[in-house]
SERO-4910 file (N, C-alpha, C, O; in steps of 0.05 Angstrom, whole numbers):
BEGIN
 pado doro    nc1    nc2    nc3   cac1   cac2   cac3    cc1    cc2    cc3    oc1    oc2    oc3
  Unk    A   -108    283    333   -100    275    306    -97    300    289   -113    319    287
  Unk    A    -67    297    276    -62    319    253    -65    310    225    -53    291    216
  Unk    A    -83    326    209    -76    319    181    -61    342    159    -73    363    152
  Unk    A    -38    335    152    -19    359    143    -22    345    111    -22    321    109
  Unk    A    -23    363     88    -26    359     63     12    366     56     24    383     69
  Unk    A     23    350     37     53    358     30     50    367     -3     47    349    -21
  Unk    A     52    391     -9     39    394    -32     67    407    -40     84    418    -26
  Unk    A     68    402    -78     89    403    -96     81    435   -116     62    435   -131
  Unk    A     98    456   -111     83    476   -130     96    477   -151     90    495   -167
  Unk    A    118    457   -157    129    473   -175    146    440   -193    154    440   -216
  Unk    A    147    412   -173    171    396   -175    151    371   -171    130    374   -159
  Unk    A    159    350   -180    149    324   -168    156    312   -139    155    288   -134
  Unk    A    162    328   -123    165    315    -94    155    341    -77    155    363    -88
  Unk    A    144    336    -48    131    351    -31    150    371    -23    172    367    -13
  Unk    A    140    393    -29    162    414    -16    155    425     13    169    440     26
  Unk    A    137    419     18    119    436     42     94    425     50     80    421     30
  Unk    A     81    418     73     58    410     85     42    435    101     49    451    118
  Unk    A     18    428     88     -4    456    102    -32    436    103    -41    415     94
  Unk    A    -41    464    126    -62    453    132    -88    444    104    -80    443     80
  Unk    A   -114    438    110   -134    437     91   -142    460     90   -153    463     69
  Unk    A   -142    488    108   -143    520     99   -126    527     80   -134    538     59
  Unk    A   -106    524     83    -84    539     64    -82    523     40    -71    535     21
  Unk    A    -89    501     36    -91    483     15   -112    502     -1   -103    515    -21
  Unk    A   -138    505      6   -158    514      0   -160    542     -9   -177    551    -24
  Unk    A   -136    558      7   -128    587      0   -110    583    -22   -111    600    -39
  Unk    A    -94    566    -26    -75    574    -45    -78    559    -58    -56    550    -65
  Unk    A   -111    539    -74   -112    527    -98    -99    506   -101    -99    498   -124
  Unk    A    -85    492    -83    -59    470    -84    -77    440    -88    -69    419    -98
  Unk    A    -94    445    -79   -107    407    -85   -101    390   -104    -98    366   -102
  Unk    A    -97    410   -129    -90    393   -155    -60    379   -149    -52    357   -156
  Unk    A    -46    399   -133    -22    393   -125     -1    376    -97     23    381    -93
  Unk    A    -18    356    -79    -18    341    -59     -4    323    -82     -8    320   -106
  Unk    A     18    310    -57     38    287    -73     31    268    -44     27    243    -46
  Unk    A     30    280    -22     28    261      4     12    271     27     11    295     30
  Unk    A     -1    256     43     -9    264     69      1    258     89     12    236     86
  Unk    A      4    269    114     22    261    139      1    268    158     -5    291    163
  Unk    A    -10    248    169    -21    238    188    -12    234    222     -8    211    229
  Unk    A    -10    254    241     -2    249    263    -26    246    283    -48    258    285
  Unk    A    -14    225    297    -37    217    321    -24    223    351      0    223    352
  Unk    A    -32    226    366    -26    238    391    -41    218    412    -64    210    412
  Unk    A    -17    211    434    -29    194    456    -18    194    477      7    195    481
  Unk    A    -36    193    493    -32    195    532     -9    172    531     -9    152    517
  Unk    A      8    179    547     33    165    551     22    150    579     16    164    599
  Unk    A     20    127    579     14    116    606     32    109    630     27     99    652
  Unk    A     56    118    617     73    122    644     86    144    652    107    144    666
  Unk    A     71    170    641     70    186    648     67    197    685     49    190    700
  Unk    A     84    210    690     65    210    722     74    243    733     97    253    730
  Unk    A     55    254    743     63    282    750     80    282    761     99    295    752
  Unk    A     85    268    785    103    272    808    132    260    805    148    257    824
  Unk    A    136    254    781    168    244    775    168    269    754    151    280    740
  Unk    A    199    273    758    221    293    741    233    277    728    235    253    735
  Unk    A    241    285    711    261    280    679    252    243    675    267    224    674
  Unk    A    220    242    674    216    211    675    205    221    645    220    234    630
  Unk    A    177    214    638    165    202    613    158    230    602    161    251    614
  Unk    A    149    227    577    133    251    568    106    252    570     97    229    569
  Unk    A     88    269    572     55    265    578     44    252    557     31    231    560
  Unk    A     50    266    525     39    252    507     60    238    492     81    237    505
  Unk    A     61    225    465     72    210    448     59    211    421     36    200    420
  Unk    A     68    222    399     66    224    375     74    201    351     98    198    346
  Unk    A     52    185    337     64    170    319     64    185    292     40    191    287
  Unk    A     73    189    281     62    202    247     83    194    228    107    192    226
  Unk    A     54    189    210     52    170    183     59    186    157     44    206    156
  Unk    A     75    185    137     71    204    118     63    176     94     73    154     92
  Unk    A     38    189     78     22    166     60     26    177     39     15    198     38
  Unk    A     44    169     13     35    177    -14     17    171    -33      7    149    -37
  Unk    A     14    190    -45     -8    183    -62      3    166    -76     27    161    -74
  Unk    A    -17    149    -98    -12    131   -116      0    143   -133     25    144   -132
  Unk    A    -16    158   -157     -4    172   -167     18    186   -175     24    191   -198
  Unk    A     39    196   -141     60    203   -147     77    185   -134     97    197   -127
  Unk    A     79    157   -126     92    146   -117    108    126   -145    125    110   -140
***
């Protein structure tokens, strides 16, 4: 699981998503408009021994706005 912050420095809409470090380096908290939430999962028909078949994993991700700026 990814959690990416989309934070606004300057505009009312997300210009850019960073981690909770860089959020934290560059004072931006006040400034989160959305979060984007990716989850990651074993593909179950994945299989080593087939070519150009499935992918190993599978990605769903969510982007959630805040109330606030929605």
């Amino acid at each position: 699981m990814t959690v990416l912050y989309g934070v606004s420095p300057a505009s009312d809409s997300a210009t850019q998503y960073m981690t909770t470090a860089n959020v934290t380096a560059n004072n931006m908290w006040g400034r989160i408009m959305s979060v984007r939430v990716t989850l990651n999962f074993i593909n179950p028909l994945y299989a080593l021994n087939k070519t150009g078949g499935q992918p190993a994993t599978l990605q769903f991700i969510k982007v959630i706005g805040l109330m606030e700026h929605l």
